[in-house]
PDB file of the backbone (N, CA, C, O) and the ligand in Angstrom, with CONECT records:
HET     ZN  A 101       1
ATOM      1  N   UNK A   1     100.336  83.516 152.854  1.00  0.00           N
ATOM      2  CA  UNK A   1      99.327  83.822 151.826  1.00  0.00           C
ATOM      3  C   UNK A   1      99.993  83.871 150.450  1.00  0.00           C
ATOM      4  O   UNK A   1     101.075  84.384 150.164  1.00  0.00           O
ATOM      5  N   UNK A   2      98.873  83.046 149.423  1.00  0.00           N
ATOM      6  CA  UNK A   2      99.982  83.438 148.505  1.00  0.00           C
ATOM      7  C   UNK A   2      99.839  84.473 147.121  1.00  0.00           C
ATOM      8  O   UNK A   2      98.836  84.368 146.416  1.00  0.00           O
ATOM      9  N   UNK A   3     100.482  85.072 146.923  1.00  0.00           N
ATOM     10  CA  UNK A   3     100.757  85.865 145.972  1.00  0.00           C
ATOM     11  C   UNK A   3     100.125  85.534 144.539  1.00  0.00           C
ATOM     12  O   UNK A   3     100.756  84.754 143.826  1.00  0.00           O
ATOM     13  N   UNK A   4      98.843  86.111 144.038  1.00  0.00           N
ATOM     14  CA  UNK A   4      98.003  85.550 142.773  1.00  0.00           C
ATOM     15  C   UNK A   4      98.372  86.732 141.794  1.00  0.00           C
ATOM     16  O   UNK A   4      98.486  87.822 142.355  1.00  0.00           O
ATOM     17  N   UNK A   5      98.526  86.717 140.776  1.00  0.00           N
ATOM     18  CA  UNK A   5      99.148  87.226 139.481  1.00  0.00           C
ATOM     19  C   UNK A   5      98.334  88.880 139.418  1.00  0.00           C
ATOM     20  O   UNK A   5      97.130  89.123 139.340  1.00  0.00           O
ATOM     21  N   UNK A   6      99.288  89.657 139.474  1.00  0.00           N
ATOM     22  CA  UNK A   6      98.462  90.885 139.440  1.00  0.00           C
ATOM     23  C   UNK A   6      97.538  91.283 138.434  1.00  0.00           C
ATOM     24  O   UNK A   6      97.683  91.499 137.231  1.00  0.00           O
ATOM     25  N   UNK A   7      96.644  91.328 139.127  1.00  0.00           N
ATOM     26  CA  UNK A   7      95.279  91.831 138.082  1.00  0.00           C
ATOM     27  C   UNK A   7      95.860  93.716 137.221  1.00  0.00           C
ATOM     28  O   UNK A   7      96.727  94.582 137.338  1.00  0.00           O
ATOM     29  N   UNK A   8      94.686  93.395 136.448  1.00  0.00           N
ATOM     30  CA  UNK A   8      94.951  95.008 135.372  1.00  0.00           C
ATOM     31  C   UNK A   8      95.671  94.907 134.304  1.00  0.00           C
ATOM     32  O   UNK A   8      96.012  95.964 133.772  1.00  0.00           O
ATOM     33  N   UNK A   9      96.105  93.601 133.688  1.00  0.00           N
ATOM     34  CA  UNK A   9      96.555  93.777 132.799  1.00  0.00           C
ATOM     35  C   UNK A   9      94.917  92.942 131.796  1.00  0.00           C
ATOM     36  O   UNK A   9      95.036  92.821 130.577  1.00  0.00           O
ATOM     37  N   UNK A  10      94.374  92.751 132.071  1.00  0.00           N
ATOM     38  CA  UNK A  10      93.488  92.904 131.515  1.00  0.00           C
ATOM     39  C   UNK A  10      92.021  94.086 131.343  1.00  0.00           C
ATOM     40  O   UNK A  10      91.366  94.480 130.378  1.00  0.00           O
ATOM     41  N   UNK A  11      91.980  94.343 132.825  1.00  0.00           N
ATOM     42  CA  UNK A  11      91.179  95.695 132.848  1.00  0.00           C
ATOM     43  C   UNK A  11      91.731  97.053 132.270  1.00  0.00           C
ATOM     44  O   UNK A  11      92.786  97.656 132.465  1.00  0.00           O
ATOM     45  N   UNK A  12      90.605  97.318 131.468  1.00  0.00           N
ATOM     46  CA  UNK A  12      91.173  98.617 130.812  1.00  0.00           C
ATOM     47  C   UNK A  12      90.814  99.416 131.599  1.00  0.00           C
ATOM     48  O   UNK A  12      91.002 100.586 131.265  1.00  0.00           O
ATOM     49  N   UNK A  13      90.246  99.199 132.771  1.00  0.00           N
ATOM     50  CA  UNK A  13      89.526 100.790 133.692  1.00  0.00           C
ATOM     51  C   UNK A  13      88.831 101.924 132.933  1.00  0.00           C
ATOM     52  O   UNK A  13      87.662 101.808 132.566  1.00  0.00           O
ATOM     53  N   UNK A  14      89.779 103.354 132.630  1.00  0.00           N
ATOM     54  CA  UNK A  14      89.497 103.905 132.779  1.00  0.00           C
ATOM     55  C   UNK A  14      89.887 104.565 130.346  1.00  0.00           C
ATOM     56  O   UNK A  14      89.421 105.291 129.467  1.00  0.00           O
ATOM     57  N   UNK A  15      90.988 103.576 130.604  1.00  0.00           N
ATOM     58  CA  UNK A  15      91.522 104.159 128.983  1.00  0.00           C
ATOM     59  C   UNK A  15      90.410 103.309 128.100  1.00  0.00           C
ATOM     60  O   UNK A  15      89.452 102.579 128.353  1.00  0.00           O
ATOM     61  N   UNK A  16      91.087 103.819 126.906  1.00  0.00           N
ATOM     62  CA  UNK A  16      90.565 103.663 125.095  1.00  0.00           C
ATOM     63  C   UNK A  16      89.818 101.935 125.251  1.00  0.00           C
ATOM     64  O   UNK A  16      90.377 100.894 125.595  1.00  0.00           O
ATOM     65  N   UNK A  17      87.902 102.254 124.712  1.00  0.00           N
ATOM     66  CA  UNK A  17      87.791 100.924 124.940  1.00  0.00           C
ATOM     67  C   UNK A  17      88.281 100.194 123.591  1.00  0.00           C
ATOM     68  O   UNK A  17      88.749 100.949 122.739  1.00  0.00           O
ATOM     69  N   UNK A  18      88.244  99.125 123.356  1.00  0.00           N
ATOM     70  CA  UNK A  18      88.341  98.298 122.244  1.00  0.00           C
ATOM     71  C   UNK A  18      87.533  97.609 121.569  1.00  0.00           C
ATOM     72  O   UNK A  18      86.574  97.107 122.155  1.00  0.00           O
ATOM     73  N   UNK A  19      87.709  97.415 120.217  1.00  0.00           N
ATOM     74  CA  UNK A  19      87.037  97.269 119.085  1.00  0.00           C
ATOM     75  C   UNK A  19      87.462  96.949 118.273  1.00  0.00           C
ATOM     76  O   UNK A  19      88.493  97.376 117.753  1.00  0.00           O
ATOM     77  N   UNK A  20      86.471  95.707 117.774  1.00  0.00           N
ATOM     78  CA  UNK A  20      87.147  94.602 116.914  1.00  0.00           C
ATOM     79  C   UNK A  20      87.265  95.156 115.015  1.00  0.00           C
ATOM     80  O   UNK A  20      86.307  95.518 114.332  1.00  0.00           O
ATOM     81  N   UNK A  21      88.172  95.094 114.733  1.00  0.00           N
ATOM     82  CA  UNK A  21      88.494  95.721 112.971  1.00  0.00           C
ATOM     83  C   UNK A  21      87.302  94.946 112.552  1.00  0.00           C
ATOM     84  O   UNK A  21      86.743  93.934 112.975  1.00  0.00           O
ATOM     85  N   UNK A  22      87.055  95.998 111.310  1.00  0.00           N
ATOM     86  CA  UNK A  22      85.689  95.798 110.366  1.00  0.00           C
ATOM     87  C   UNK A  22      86.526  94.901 109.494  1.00  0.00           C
ATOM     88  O   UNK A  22      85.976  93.974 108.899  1.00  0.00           O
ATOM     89  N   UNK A  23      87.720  95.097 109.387  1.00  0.00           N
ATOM     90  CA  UNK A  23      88.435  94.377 108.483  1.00  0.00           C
ATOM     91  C   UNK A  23      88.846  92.843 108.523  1.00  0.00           C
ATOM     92  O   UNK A  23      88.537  91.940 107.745  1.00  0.00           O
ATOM     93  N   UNK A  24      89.750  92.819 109.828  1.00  0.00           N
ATOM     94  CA  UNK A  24      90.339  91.548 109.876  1.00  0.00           C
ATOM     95  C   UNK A  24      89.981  91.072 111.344  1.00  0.00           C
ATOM     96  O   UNK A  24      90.416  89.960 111.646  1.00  0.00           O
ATOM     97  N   UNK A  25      89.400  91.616 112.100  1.00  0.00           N
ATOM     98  CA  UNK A  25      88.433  91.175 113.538  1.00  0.00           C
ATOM     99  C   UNK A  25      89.878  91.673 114.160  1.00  0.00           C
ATOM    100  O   UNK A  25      89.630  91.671 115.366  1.00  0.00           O
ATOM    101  N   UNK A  26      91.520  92.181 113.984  1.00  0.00           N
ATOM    102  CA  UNK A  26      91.738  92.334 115.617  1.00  0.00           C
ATOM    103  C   UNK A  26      91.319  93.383 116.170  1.00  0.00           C
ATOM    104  O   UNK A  26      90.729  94.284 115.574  1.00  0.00           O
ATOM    105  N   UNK A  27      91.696  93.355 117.860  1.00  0.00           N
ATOM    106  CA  UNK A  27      90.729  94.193 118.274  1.00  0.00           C
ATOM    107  C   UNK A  27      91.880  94.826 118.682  1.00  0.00           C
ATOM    108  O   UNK A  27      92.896  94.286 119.120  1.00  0.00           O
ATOM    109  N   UNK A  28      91.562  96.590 118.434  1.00  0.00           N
ATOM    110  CA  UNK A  28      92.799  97.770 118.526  1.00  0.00           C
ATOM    111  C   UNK A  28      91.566  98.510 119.619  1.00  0.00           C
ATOM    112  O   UNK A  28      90.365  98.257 119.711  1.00  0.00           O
ATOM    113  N   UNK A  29      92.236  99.290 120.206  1.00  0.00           N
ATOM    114  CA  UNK A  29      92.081 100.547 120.877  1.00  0.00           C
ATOM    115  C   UNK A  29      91.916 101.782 120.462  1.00  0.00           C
ATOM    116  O   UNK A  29      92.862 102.455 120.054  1.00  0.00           O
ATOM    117  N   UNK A  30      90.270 102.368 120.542  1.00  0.00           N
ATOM    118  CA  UNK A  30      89.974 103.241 119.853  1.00  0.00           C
ATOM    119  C   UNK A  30      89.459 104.174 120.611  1.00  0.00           C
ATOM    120  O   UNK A  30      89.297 103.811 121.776  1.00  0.00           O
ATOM    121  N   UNK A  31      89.133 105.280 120.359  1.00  0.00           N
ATOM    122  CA  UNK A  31      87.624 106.488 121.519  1.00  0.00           C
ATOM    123  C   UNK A  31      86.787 106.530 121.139  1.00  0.00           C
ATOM    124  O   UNK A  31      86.603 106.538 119.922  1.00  0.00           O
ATOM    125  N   UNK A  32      85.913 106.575 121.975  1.00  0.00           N
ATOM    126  CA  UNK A  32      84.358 105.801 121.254  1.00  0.00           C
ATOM    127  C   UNK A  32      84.294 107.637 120.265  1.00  0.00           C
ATOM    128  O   UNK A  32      83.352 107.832 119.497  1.00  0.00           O
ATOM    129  N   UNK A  33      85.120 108.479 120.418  1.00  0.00           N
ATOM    130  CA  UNK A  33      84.608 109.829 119.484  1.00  0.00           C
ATOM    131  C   UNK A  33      84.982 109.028 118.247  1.00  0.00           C
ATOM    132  O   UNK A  33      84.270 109.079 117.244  1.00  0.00           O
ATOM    133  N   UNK A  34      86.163 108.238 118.304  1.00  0.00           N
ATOM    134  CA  UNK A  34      86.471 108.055 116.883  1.00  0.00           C
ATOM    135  C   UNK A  34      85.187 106.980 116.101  1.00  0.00           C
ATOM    136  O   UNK A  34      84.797 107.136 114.944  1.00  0.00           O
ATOM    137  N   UNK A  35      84.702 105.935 117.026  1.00  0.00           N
ATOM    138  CA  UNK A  35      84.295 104.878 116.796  1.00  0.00           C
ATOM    139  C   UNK A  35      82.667 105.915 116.198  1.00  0.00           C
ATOM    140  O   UNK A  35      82.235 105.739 115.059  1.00  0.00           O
ATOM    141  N   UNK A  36      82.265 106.504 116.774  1.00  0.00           N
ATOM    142  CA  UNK A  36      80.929 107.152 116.541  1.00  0.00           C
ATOM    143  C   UNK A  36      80.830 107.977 115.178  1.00  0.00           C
ATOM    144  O   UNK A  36      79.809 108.181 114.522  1.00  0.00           O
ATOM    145  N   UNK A  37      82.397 108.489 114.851  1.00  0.00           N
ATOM    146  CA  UNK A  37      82.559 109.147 113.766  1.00  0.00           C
ATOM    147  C   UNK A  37      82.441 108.352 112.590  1.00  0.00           C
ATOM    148  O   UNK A  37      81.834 108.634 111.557  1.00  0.00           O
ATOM    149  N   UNK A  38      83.206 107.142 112.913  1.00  0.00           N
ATOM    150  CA  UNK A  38      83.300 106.262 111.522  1.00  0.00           C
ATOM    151  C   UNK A  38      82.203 105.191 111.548  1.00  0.00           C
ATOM    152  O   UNK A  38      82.262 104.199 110.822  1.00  0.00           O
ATOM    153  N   UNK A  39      80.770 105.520 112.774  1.00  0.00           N
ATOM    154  CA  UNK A  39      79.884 104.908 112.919  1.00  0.00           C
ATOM    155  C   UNK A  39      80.022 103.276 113.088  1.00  0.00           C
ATOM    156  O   UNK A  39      79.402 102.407 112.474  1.00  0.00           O
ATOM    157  N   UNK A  40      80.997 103.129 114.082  1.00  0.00           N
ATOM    158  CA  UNK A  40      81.353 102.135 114.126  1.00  0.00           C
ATOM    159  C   UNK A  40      82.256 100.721 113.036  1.00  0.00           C
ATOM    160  O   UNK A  40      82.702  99.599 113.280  1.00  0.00           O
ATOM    161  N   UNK A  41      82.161 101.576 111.851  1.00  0.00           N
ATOM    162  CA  UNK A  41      83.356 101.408 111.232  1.00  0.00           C
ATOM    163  C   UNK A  41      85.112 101.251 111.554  1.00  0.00           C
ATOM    164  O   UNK A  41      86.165 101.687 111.090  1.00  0.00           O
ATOM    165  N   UNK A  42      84.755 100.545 112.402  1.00  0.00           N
ATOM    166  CA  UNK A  42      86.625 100.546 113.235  1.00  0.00           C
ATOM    167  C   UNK A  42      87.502  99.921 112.571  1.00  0.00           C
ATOM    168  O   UNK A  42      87.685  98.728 112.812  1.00  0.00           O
ATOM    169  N   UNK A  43      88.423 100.742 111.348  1.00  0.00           N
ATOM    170  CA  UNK A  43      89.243  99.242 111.058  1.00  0.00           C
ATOM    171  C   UNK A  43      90.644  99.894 111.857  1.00  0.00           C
ATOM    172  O   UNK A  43      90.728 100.914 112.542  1.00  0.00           O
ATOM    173  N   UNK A  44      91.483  99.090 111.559  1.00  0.00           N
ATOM    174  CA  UNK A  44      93.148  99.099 112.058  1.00  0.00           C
ATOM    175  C   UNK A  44      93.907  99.977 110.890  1.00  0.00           C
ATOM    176  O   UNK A  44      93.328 100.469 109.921  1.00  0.00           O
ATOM    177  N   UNK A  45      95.012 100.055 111.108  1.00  0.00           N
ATOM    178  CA  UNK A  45      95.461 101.398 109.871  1.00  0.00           C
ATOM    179  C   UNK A  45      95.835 100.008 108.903  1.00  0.00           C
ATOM    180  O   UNK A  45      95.845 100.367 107.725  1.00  0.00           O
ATOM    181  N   UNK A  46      96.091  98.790 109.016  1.00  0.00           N
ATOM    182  CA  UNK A  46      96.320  98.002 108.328  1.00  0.00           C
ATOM    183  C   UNK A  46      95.338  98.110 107.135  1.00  0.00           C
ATOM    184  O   UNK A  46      95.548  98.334 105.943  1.00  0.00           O
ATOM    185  N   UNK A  47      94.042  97.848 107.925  1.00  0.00           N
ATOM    186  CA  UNK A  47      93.101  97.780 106.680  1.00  0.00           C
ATOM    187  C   UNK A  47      92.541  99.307 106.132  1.00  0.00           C
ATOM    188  O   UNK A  47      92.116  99.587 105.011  1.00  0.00           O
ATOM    189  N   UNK A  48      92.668 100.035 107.120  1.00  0.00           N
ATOM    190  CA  UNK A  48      92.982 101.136 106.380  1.00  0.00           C
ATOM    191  C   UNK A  48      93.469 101.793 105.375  1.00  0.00           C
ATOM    192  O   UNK A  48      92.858 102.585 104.658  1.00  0.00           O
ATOM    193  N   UNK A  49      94.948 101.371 105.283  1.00  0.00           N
ATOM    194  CA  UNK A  49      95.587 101.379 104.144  1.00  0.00           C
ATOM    195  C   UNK A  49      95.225 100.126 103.242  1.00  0.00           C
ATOM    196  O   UNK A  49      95.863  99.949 102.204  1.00  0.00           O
ATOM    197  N   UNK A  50      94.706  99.678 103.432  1.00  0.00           N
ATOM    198  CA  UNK A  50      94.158  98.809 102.170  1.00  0.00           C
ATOM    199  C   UNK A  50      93.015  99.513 101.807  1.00  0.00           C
ATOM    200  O   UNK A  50      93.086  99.701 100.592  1.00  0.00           O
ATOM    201  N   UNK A  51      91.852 100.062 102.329  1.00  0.00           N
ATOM    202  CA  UNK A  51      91.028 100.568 101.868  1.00  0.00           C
ATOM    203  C   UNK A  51      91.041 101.668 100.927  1.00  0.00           C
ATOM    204  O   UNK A  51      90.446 101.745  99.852  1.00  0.00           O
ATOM    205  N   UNK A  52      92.130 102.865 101.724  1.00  0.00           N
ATOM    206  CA  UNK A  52      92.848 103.891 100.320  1.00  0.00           C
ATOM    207  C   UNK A  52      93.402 103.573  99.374  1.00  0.00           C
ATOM    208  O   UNK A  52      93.716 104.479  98.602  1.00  0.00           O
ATOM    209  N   UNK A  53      93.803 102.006  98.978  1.00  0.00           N
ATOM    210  CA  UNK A  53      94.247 101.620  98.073  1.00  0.00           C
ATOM    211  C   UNK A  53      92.796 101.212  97.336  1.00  0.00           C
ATOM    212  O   UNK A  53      92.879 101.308  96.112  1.00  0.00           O
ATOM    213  N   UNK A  54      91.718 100.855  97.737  1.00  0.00           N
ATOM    214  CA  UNK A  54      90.907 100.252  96.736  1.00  0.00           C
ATOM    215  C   UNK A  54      89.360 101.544  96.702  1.00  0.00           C
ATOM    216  O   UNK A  54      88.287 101.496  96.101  1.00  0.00           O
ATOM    217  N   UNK A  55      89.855 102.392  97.484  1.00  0.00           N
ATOM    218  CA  UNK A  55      89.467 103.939  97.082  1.00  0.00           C
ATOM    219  C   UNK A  55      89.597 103.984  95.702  1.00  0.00           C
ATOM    220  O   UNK A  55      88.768 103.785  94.814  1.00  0.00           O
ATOM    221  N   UNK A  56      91.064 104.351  95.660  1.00  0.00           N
ATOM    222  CA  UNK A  56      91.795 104.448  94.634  1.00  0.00           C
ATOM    223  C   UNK A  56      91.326 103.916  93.252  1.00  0.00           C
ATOM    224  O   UNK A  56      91.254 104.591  92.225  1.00  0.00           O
ATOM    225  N   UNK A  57      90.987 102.475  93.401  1.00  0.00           N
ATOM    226  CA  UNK A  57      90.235 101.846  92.172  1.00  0.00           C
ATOM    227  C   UNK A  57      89.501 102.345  92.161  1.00  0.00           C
ATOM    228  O   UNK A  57      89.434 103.133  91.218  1.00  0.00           O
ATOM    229  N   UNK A  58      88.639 102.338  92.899  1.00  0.00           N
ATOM    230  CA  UNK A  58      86.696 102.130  92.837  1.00  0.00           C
ATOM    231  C   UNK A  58      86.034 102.753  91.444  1.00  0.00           C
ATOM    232  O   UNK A  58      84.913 102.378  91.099  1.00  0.00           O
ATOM    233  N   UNK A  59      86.547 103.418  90.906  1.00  0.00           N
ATOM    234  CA  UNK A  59      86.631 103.599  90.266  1.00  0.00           C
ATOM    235  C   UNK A  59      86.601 102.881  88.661  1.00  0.00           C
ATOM    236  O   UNK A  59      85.798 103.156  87.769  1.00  0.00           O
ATOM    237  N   UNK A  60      87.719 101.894  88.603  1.00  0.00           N
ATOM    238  CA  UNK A  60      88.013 101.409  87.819  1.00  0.00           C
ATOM    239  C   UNK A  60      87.284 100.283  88.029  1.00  0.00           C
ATOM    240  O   UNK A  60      86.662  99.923  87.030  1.00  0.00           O
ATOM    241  N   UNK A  61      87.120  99.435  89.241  1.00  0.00           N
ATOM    242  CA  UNK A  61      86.579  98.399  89.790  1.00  0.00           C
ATOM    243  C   UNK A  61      84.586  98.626  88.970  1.00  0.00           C
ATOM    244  O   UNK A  61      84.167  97.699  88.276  1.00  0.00           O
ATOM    245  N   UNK A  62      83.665  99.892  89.212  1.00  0.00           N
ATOM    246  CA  UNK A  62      82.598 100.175  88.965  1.00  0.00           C
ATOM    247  C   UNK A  62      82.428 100.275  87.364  1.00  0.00           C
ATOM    248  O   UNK A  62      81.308 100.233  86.856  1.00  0.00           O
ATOM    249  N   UNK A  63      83.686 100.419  86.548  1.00  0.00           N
ATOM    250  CA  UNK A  63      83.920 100.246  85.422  1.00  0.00           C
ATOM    251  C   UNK A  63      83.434  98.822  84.621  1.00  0.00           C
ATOM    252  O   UNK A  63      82.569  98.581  83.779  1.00  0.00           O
ATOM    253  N   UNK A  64      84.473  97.996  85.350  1.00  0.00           N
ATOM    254  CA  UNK A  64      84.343  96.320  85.124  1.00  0.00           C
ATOM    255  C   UNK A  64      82.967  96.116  85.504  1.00  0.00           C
ATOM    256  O   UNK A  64      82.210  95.699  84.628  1.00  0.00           O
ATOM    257  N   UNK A  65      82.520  96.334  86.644  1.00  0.00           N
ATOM    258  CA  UNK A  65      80.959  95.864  86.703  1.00  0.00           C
ATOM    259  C   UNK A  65      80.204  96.298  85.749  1.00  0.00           C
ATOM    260  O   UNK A  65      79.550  95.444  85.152  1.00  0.00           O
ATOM    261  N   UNK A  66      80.063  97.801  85.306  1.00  0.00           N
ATOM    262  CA  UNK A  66      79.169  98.141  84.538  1.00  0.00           C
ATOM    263  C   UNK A  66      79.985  97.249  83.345  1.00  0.00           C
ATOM    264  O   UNK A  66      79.014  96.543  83.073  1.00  0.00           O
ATOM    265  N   UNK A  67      80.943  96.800  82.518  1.00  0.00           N
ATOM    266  CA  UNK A  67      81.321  96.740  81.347  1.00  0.00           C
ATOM    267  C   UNK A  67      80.747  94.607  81.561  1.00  0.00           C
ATOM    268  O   UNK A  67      80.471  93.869  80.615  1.00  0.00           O
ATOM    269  N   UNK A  68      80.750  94.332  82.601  1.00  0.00           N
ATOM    270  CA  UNK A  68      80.259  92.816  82.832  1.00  0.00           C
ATOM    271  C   UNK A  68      78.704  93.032  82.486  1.00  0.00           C
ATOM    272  O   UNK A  68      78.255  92.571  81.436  1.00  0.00           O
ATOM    273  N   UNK A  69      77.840  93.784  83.440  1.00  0.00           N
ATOM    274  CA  UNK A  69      76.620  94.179  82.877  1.00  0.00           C
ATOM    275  C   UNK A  69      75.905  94.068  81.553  1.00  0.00           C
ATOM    276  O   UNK A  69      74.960  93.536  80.970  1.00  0.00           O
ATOM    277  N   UNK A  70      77.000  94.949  81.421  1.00  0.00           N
ATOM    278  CA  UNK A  70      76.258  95.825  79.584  1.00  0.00           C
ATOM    279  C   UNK A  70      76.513  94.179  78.841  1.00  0.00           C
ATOM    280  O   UNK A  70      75.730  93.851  77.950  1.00  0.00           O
ATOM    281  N   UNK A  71      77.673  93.163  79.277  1.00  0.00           N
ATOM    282  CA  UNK A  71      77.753  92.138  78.524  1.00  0.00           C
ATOM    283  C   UNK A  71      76.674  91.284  79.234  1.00  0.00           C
ATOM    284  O   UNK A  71      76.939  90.190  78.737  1.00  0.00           O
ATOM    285  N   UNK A  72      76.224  91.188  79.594  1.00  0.00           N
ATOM    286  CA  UNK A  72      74.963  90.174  80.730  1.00  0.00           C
ATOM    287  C   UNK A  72      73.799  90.583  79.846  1.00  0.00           C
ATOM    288  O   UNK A  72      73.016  89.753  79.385  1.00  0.00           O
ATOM    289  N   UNK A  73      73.707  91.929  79.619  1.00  0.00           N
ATOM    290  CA  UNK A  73      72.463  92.318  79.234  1.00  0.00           C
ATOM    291  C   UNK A  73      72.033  92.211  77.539  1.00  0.00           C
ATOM    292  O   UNK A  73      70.962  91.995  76.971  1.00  0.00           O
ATOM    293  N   UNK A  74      73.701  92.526  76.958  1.00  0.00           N
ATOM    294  CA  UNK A  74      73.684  91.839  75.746  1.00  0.00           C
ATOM    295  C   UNK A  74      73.211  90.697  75.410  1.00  0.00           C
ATOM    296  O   UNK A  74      72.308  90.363  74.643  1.00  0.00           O
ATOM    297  N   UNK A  75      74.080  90.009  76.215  1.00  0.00           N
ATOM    298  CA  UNK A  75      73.815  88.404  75.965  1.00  0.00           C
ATOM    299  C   UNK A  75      71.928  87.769  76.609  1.00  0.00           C
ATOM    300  O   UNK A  75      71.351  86.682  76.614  1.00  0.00           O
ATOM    301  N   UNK A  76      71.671  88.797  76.934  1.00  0.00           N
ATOM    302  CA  UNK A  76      70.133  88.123  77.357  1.00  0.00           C
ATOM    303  C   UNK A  76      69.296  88.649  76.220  1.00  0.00           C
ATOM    304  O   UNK A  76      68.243  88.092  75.909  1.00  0.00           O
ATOM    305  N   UNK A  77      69.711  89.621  75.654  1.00  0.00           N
ATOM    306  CA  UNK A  77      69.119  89.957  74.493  1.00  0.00           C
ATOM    307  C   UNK A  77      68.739  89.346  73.338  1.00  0.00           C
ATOM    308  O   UNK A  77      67.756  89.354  72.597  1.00  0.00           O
ATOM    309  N   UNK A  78      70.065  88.682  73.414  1.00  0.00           N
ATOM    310  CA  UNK A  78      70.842  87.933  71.676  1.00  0.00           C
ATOM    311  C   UNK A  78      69.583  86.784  72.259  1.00  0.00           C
ATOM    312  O   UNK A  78      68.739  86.386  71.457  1.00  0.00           O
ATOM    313  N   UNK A  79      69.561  86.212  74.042  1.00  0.00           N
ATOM    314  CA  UNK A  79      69.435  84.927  73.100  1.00  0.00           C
ATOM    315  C   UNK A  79      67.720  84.838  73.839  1.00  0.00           C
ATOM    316  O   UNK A  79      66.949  83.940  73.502  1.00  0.00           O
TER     317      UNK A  79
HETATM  318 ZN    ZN A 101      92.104  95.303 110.262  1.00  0.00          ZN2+
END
């Protein structure tokens, strides 16, 4: 008989299911407590840490929009 490649390395059974990043689609291993918390928001700490970085702007980023705006709205004025 012959010997076929042991199964389970694909079945997760019983551990962390998986879920594809909001960010960059790979799919990490999460608990659905976490997944329910961030409402299905799953990213990877990769994009994670990109996101605290553009936290960080948002700020400055909502700036430029409003300061593009106020020029949009000018300019529909003038003409
Ligand atoms: Zn990601």
């Amino acid at each position: 008989m012959l010997q076929t490649e042991p199964q389970g390395a694909l079945d997760h059974g019983a551990m962390s299911p998986i879920f594809p990043c909001r960010g960059c689609g790979t799919f990490i291993e999460r608990s659905t407590q976490h997944y329910r918390r961030v409402k299905g928001q799953v990213l990877c700490s990769t994009c994670l840490d990109a996101q605290a970085v553009s936290k960080s702007t948002l700020a400055q980023r909502l700036l430029g929009i409003l300061t593009r705006l106020n020029l949009l709205v000018g300019r529909a004025a003038e003409g």
